[in-house]
C-alpha positions as CSV (number, residue, x, y, z in Angstrom):
1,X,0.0,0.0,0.0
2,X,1.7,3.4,-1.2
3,X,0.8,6.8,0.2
4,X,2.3,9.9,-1.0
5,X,3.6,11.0,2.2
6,X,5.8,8.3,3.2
7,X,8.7,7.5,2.0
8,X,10.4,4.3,1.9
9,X,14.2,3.8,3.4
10,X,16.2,1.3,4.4
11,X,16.9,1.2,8.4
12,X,20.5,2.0,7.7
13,X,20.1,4.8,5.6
14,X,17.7,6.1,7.9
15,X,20.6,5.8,10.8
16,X,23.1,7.6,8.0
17,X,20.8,10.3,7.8
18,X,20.3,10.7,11.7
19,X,24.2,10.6,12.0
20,X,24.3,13.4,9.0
21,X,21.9,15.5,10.8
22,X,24.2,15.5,14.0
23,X,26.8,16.8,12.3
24,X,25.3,19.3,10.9
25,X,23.3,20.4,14.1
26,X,27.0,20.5,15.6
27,X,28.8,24.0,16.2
28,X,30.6,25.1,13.0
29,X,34.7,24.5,14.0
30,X,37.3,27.4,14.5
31,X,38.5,26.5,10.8
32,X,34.5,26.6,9.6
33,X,33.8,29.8,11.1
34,X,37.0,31.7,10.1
35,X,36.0,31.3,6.5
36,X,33.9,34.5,6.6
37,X,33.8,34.9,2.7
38,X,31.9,31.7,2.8
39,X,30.3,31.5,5.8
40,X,26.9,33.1,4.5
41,X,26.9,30.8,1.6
42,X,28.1,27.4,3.6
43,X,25.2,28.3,6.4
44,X,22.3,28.5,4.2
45,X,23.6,25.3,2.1
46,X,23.7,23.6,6.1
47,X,20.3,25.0,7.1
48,X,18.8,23.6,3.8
49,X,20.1,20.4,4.0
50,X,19.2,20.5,7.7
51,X,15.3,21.0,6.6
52,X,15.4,18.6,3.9
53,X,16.7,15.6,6.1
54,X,14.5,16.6,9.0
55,X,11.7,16.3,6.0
56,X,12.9,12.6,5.2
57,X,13.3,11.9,8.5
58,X,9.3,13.0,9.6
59,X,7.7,10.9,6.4
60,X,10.1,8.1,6.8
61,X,8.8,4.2,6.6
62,X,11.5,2.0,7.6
63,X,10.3,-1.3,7.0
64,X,12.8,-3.8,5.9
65,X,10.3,-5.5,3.6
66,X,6.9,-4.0,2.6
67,X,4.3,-7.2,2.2
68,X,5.5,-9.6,-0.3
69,X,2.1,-8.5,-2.4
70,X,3.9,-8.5,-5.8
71,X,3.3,-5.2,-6.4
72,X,5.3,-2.4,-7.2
73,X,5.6,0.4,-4.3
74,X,8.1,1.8,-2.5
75,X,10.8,-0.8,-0.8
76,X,10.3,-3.1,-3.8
77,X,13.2,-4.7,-5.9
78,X,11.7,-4.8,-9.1
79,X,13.0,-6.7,-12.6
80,X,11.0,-5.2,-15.3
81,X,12.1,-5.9,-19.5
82,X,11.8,-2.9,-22.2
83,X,9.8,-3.3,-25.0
84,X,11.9,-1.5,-27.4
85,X,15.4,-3.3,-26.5
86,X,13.9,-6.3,-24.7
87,X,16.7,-5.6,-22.2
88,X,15.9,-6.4,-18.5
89,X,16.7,-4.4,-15.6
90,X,16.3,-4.6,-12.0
91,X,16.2,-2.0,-9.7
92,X,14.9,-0.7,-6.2
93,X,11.8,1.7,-5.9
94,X,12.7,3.9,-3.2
95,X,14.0,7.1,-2.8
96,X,17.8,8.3,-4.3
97,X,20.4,8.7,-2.0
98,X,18.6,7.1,0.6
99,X,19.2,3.7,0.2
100,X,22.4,1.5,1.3
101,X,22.6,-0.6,-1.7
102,X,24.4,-1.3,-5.2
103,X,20.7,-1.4,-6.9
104,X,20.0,1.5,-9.0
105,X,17.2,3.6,-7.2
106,X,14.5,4.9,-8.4
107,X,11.9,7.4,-7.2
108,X,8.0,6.8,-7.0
109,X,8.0,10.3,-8.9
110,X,10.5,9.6,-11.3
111,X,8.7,8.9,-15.2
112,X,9.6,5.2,-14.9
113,X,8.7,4.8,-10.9
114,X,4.9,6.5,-11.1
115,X,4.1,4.6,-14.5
116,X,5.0,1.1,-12.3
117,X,3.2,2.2,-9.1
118,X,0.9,-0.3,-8.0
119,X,1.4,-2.7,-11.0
120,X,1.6,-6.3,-10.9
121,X,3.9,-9.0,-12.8
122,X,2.7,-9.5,-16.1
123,X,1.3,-5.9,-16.4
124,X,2.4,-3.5,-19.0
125,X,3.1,0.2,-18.2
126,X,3.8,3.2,-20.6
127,X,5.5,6.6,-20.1
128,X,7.0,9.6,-21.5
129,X,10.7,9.9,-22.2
130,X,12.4,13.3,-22.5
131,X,12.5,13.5,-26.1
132,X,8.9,13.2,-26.7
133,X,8.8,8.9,-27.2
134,X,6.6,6.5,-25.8
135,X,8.6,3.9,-23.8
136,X,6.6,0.5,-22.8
137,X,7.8,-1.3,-19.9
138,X,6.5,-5.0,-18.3
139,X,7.0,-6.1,-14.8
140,X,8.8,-9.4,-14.6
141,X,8.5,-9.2,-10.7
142,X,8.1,-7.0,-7.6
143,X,10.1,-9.2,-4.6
144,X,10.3,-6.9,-0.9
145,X,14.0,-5.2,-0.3
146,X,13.9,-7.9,2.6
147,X,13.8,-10.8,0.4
148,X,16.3,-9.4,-2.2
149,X,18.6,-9.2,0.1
150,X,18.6,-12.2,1.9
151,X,18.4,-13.9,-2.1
152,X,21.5,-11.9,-2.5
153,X,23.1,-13.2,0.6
154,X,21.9,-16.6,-0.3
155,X,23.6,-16.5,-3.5
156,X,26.9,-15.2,-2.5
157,X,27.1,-17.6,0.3
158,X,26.4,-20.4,-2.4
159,X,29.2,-18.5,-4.9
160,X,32.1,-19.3,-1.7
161,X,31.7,-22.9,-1.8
């Protein structure tokens, strides 16, 4: 189940961002604050990046593994194959720069992340590229973050022996 407000992390990014946030609550250094020809500039840069992670932080959903529903919404690994190419892709739907893993990341607002909100395996979505085209896109699957990585783990465990 999406809503708009939350947003999906991972508990460890969620723990990176809480340790990002400390720093930059800190008081600026002696070095930091003798740099008065930058002080404005590095200030309002903090105080935004302050808001934006206290923002995160307030709609965050930190479940390791939405339900395993097969259907695509945030937290979901998802393997979806392009019409046009026929190449396959797999990928997280989360939020960027959130996330603690190797998977590409994309956002539930991106073109490609709203088209496969709420779709199924099987099911064929369509959006707009940037250049005007038509891309057309079909879910493989929609496996929980959770599961993925303990696949993952499975697999590289298997890969030692």
């Amino acid at each position: 189940m999406h809503t708009d407000d939350r947003i999906w992390m991972t508990p460890r990014a969620r723990e990176n961002l809480e340790a990002e946030l400390a720093c930059l609550l800190a008081v600026p250094t002696r070095a930091e604050a003798d740099r008065s020809d930058q002080i404005v500039d590095a200030w309002l840069a903090r105080k935004e990046r302050i808001r934006q992670i206290h923002e995160l932080l307030s709609k965050a959903d930190t479940a390791v593994s939405p339900p395993d529903d097969g259907i695509a919404e945030p937290g979901m690994v998802l393997t979806v194959r392009y019409e046009d190419s026929g190449d396959a892709e797999t990928f997280l739907l989360g939020t960027r720069g959130i996330s603690d893993t190797e998977l590409e990341v994309y956002t539930v607002n991106s073109p490609l992340g709203s088209a496969l909100l709420g779709a199924k395996a099987g099911e064929r979505r369509s959006y707009a590229l940037p250049n005007g085209g038509i891309q057309h896109v079909t879910v493989l699957s929609a496996k929980p973050f959770g599961a993925h990585l303990l696949a993952d783990a499975e697999s590289r465990e298997l890969a030692k022996r």
